[in-house]
C-alpha positions in Angstrom: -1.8 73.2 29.8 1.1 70.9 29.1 2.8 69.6 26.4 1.3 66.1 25.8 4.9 65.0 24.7 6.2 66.4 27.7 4.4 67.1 30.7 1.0 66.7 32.6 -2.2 66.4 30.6 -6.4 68.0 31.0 -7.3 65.6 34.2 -11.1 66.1 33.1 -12.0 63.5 30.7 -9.1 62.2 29.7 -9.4 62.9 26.0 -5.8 63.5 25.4 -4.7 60.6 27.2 -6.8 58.2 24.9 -5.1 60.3 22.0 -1.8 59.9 23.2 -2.1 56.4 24.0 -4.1 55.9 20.1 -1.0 58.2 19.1 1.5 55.5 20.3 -0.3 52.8 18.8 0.1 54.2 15.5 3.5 55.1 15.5 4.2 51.4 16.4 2.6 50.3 14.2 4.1 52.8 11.2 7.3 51.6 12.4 7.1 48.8 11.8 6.7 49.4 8.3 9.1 51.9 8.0 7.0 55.3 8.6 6.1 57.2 11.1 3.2 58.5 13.4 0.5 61.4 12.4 1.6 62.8 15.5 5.2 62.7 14.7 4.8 64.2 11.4 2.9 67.1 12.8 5.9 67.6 15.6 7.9 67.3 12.4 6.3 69.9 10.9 6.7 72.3 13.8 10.2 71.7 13.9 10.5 73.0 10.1 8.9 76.1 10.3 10.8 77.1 13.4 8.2 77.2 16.5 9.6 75.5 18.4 10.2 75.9 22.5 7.3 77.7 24.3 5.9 79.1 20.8 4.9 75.3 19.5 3.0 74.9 22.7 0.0 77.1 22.3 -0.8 75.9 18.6 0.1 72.3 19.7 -2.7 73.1 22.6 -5.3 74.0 19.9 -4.5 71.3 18.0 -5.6 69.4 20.8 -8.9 70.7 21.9 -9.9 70.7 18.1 -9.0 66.6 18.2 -11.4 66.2 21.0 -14.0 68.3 19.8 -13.7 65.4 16.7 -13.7 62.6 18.7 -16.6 63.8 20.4 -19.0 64.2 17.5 -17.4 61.3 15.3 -16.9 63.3 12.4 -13.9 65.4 10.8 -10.8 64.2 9.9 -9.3 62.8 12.6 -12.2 60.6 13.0 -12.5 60.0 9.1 -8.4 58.8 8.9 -9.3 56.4 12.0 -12.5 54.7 10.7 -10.2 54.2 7.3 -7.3 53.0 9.3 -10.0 50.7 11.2 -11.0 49.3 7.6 -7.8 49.3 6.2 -6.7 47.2 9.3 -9.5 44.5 8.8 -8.7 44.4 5.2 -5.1 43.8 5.9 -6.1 40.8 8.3 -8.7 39.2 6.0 -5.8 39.6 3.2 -3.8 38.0 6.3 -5.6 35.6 6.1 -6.1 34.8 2.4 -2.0 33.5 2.7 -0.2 31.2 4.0 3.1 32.2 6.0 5.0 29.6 3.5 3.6 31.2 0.5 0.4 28.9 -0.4 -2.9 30.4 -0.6 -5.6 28.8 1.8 -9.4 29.5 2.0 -10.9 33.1 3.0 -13.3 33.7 5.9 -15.6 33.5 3.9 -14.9 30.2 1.7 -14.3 28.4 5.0 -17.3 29.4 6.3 -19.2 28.3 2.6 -17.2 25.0 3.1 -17.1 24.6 7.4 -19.3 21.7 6.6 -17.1 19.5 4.6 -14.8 16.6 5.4 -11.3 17.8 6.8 -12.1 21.7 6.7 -14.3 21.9 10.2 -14.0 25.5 9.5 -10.0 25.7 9.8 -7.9 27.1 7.3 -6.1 23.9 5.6 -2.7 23.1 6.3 0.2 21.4 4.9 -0.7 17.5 5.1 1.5 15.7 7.6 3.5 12.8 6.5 1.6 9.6 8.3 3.2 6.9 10.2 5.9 6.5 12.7 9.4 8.8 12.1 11.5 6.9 10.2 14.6 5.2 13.2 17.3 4.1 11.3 18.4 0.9 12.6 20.4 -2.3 11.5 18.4 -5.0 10.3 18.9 -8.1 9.1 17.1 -9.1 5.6 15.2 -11.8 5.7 14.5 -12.3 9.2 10.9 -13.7 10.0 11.7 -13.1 14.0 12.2 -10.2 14.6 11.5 -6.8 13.1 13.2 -5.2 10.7 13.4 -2.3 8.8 15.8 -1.5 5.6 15.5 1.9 4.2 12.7 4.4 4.8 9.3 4.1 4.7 7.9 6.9 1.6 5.7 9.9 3.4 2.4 9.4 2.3 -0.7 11.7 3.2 -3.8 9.8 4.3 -6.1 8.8 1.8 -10.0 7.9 2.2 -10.2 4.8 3.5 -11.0 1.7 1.7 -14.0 0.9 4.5 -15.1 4.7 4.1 -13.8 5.7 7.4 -12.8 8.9 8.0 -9.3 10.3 7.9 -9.8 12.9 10.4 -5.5 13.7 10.2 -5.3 9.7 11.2 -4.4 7.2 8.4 -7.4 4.7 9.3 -5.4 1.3 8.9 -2.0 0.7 10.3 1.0 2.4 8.8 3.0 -0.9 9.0 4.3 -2.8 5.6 5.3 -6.5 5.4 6.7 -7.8 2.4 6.9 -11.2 1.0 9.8 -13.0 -1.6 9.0 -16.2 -3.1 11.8 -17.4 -5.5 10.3 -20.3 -6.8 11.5 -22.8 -9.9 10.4 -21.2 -12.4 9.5 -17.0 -10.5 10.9 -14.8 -8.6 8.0 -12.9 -6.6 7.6 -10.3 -4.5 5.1 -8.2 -2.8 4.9 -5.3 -0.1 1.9 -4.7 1.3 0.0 -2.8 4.0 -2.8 -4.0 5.8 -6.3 -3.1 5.4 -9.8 -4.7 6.4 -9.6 -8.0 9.1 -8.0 -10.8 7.2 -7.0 -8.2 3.7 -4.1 -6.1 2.7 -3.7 -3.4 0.2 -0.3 -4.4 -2.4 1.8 -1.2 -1.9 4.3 -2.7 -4.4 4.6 -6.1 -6.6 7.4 -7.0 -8.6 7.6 -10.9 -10.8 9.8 -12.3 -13.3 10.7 -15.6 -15.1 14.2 -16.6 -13.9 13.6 -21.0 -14.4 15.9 -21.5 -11.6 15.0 -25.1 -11.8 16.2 -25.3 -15.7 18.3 -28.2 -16.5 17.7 -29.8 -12.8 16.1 -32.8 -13.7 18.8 -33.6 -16.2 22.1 -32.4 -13.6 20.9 -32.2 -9.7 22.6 -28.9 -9.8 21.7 -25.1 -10.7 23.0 -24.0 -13.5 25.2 -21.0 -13.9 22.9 -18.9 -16.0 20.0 -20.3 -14.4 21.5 -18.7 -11.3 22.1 -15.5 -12.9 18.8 -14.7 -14.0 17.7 -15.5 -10.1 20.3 -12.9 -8.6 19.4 -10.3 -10.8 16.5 -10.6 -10.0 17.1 -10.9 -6.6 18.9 -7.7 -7.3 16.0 -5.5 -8.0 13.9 -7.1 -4.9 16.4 -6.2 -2.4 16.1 -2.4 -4.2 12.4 -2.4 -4.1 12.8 -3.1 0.1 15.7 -0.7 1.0 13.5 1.8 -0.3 10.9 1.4 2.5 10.4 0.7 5.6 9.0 -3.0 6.4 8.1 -3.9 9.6 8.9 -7.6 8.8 10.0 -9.6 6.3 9.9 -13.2 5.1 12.2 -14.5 2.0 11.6 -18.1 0.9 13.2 -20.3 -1.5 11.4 -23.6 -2.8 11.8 -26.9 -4.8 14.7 -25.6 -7.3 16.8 -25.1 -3.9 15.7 -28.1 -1.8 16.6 -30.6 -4.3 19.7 -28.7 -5.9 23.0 -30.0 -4.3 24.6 -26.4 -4.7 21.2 -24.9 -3.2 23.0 -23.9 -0.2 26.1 -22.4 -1.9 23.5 -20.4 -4.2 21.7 -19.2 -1.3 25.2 -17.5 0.5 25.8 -16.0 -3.3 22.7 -14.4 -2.6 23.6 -13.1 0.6 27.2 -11.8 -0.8 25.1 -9.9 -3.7 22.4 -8.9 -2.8 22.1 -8.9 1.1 19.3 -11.0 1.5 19.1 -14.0 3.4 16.1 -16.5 2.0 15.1 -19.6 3.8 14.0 -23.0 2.2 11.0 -24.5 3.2 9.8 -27.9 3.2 7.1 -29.3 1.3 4.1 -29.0 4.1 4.9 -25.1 5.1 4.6 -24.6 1.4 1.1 -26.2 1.2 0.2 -24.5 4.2 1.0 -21.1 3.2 -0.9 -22.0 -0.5 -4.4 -22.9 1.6 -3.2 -19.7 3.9 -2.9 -17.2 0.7 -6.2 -18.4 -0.9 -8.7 -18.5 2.3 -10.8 -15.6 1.7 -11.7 -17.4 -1.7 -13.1 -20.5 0.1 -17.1 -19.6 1.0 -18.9 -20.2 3.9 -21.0 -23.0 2.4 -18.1 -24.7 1.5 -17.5 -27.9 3.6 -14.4 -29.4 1.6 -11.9 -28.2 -0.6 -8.9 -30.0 -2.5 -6.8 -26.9 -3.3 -3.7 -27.1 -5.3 -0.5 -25.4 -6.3 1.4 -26.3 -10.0 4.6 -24.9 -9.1 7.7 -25.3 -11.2 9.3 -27.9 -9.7 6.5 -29.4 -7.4 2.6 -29.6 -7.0 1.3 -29.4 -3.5 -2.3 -30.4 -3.2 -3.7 -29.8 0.3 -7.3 -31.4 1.1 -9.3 -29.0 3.8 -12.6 -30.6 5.4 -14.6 -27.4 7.4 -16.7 -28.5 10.0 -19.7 -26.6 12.0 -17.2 -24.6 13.2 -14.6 -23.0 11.1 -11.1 -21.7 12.6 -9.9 -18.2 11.8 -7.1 -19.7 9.0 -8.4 -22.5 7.1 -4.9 -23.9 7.5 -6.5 -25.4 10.4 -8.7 -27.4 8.4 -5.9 -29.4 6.6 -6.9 -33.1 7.0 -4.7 -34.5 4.6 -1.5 -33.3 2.4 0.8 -34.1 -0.5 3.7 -32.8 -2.4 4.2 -34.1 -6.0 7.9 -34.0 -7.0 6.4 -32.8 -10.2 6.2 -29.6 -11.9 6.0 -27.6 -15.0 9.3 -27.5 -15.7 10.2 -30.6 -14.8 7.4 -32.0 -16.7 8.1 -30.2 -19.8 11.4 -31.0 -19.5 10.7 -35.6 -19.2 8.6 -35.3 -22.0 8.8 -32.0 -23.9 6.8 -28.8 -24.6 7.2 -27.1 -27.5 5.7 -30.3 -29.8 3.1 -31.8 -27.4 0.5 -34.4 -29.4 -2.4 -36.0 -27.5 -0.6 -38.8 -27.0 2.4 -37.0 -25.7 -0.2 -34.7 -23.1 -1.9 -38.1 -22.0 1.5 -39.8 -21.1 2.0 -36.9 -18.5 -1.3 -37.2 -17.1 -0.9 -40.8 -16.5 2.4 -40.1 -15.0 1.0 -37.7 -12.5 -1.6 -39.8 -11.8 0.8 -42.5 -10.8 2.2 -40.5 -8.2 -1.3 -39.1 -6.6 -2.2 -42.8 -6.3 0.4 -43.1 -3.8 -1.6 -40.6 -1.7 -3.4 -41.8 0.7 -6.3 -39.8 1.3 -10.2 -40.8 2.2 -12.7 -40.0 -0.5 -14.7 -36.9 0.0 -18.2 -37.2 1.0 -20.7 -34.6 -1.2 -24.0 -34.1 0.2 -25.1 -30.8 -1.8 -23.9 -29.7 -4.8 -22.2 -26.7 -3.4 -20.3 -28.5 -0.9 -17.2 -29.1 -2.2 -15.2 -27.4 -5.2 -11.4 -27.3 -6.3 -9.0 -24.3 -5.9 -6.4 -23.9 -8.3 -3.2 -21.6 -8.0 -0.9 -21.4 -10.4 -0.3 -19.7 -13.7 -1.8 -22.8 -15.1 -5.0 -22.0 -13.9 -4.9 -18.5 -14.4 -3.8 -18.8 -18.1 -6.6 -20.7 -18.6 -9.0 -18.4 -17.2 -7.3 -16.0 -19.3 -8.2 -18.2 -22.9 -11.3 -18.7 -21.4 -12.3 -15.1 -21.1 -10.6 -14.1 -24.3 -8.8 -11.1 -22.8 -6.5 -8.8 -25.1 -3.8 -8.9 -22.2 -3.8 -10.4 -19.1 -5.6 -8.7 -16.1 -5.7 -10.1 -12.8 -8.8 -8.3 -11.5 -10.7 -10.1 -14.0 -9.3 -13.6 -13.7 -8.8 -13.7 -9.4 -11.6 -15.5 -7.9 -13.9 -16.6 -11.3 -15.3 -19.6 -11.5 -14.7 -22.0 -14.3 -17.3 -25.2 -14.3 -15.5 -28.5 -15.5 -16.8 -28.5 -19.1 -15.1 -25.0 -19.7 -11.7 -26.5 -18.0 -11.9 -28.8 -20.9 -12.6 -27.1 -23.6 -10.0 -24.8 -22.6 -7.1 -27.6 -22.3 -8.8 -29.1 -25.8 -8.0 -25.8 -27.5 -4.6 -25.3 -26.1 -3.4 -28.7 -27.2 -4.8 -27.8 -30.5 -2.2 -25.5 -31.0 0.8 -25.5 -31.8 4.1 -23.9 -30.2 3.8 -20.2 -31.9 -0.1 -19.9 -31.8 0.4 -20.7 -27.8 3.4 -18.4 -27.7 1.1 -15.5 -29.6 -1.8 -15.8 -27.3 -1.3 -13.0 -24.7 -2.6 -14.8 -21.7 0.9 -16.9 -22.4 3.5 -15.6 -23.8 6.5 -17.2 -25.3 7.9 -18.1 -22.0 5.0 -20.2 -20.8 4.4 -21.4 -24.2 6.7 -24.5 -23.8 5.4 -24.8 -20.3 1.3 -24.5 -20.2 0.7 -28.0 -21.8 2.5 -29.8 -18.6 0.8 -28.0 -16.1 -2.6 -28.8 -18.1 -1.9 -32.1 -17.3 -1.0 -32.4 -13.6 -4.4 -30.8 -13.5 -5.9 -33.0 -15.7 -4.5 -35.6 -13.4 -6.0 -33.4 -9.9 -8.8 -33.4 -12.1 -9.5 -37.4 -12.5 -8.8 -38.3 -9.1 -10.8 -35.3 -7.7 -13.8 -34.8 -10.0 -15.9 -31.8 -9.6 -18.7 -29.7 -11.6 -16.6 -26.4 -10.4 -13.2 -24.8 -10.3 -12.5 -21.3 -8.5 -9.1 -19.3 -10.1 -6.9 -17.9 -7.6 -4.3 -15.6 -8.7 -2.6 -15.8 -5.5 0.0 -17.9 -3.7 2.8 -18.3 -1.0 3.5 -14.3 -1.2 0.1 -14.0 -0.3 0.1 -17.0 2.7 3.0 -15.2 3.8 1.9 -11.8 4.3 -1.6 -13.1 5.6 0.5 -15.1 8.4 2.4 -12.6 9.5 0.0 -10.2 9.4 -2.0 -12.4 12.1 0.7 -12.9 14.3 1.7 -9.2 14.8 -1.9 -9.2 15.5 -2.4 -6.0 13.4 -6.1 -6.5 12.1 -6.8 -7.3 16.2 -5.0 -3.7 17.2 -6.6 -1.6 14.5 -10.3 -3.3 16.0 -9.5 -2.1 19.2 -8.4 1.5 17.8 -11.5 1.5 15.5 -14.1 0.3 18.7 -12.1 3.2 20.7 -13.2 6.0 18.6 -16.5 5.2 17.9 -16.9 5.4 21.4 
């Protein structure tokens, strides 16, 4: 008989073969962590005590028979140290198992087989989430551009989350990955909102940013923006362009309103903006800014509702759009605009002609018959009422909102509570009634107001009072909501996005 290390083998059942070959298994195995074979320690033992050559043979021989005479019966311990190196080597691959090759521990065999039937496991160990959405392509853009796309800065990774609908994640983020921002510098805000769309016709606010700047301050008086007027706006301004370099927005749109169109250095403040902060805003006339008012508020108009007369106090200007649905009504209720106005009237302005701090009665009824002056220069058919439900007014401004705000009595102002309540006329009264009751700190105390609407809220209670007379109605609807929100809805329907993610959505389910 031969050496099994070194020559020809038993031919008869092949015994030593499958030891030799089990033999190099181990020892590959041991060396890779560093030790060696059973067989080569044996050899290695030979070697030590001196048989070697033609005297190892014989004993090696015995050795031999005595392994298959083991192996044979399944006992002994040869066949002992295999069943333990068996165990050992499905413990080692459960513990395998147990972690992750970057360190994090995942579910056993056994815990994923408890949990195989839950969302997102399916019986796989987990793994790290995946950032969603395209991969960030730097590119130039161009701020402000409502053409084309742009992107400033990179979008933040974030892993899917449950869907707002309930859908499923299934490693998909269930709405598109796309965000569209929105800037409205007004006369008396700066606004701004990014925003990712959700449901047909919504969006989800991934970030919001407002603050009083009163561009329009000292207007009236000058025709021109005022230096520190200006500097409030581009700090402002300052922090916007921030919020957007630091994501990725598929488009943009940037607006500037009443303060600029009537300033005479509007323009000049606009390329200041430009040279500071790097983003280009465009001023809009007077219809494109009721249009994107009726726009922004649409999902608050129900479908029972046959006319609306919705309207805008704005700083500077009050645009008051009158929408008449039909049998059929068009996807944007922009459509439905019969008839439109801009009053070159605001809260500021207002304020400003006939002051705010100190307002009597008589004072708050001189306004109101100044506003009404100018709405009876609109000409606009009466509304015909058939049911009671068919027509109501929509109010969007922080005049309406701070009044919902009284109304409700809230320790600080919340917008969940106040967007989309209902306030009939007799509360709209009593509410104006109280706030002209008091005086400049009790205003500036309540925190629905604020000291820097506290001068203001009395002027924009009368241009509605004024909306109020020449429209009467038993109802009002709040709408916390405005151009950002037009904005964002438009351009959300152009890309087509809520059309796309239909199609994606009918695609799986099929």
């Amino acid at each position: 008989m031969e050496d099994p290390e070194g020559g020809q083998g038993p031919q008869g059942n092949g015994a030593l073969a499958a030891g030799r070959k089990d033999g190099k298994k181990s020892r590959r195995r041991k060396g890779k962590r560093g030790g060696q074979s059973r067989n080569a320690n044996h050899s290695a033992q030979h070697v030590l005590s001196g048989e070697t050559g033609e005297a190892a043979r014989p004993m090696e021989a015995g050795n031999a028979a005595r392994k298959r005479k083991r192996r044979r019966r399944g006992t002994g311990a040869s066949g002992e140290a295999a069943q333990q190196h068996r165990q050992s080597n499905e413990v080692s691959a459960i513990a395998a198992q147990a972690v992750r090759v970057d360190g994090e521990s995942v579910p056993s065999r056994r815990n994923r087989r408890k949990h195989r039937g839950k969302r997102g496991l399916q019986g796989r160990p987990l793994v790290h989430e995946k950032p969603v959405g395209r991969p960030a392509q730097p590119q130039q853009a161009t701020p402000g551009s409502d053409t084309a796309e742009s992107r400033i800065g990179q979008n933040e990774n974030r892993a899917p989350r449950q869907a707002e609908n309930g859908y499923r994640n299934n490693g998909e983020h269930p709405w598109p990955d796309e965000l569209y921002a929105a800037l409205d510098l007004g006369t008396n805000n700066c606004r701004l909102l990014i925003a990712q769309p959700t449901r047909p016709g919504q969006f989800r606010v991934v970030d919001a940013f407002s603050r009083i700047v009163r561009l329009g301050e000292g207007l009236a008086a000058s025709g021109r923006l005022s230096d520190d007027a200006m500097d409030r706006a581009v700090d402002a301004l300052r922090v916007c362009a921030s919020k957007l370099k630091s994501r990725e927005i598929r488009r943009m749109r940037l607006i500037a309103t009443e303060a600029c169109r009537q300033a005479t250095n509007g323009a000049q403040f606009l390329e200041r903006v430009v040279a500071e902060t790097g983003l280009e805003l465009e001023i809009i006339d007077r219809e494109t800014e009721a249009r994107l008012a009726v726009s922004g508020c649409s999902s608050l108009v129900g479908r029972e509702t046959r006319s609306v007369v919705l309207f805008d106090i704005g700083g500077g200007s009050s645009e008051i759009a009158v929408i008449r649905i039909g049998d059929s009504r068009f996807n944007r209720l922009a459509n439905h605009i019969t008839h439109w106005t801009s009053l070159p009237v605001g809260v500021v302005t207002l304020s400003e002609r006939h002051g705010g701090r100190d307002v009597t009665p008589d004072v708050f009824e001189g306004m109101v018959v100044e506003v009404e002056g100018m709405l009876e220069r609109f000409d606009c058919p009466a509304i015909d009422i058939g049911h009671a439900g068919d027509f109501h007014l929509i109010g969007t401004s922080g005049t309406v909102t701070t009044l919902a705000g009284v109304h409700l009595d809230l320790p600080r102002y919340d917008r969940r509570k106040v967007d989309g309540i209902w306030l009939s006329d007799d509360e709209v009264s009593a509410m104006q009634a109280k706030l002209l009751s008091w005086d400049f700190a009790s205003r500036a105390a309540n925190p629905c107001i604020g000291p820097d609407r506290a001068d203001l809220v009395l002027a924009g209670c009368a241009i509605l009072e004024a909306i109020r007379r020449r429209w009467p109605s038993p109802r009002m609807r709040v709408a916390d909501r405005g151009l950002r929100e037009g904005l964002l809805t438009d351009m959300m329907a152009d890309d087509g996005v809520w059309r796309r993610h239909r199609n994606r959505r009918g695609q799986r389910g099929k």
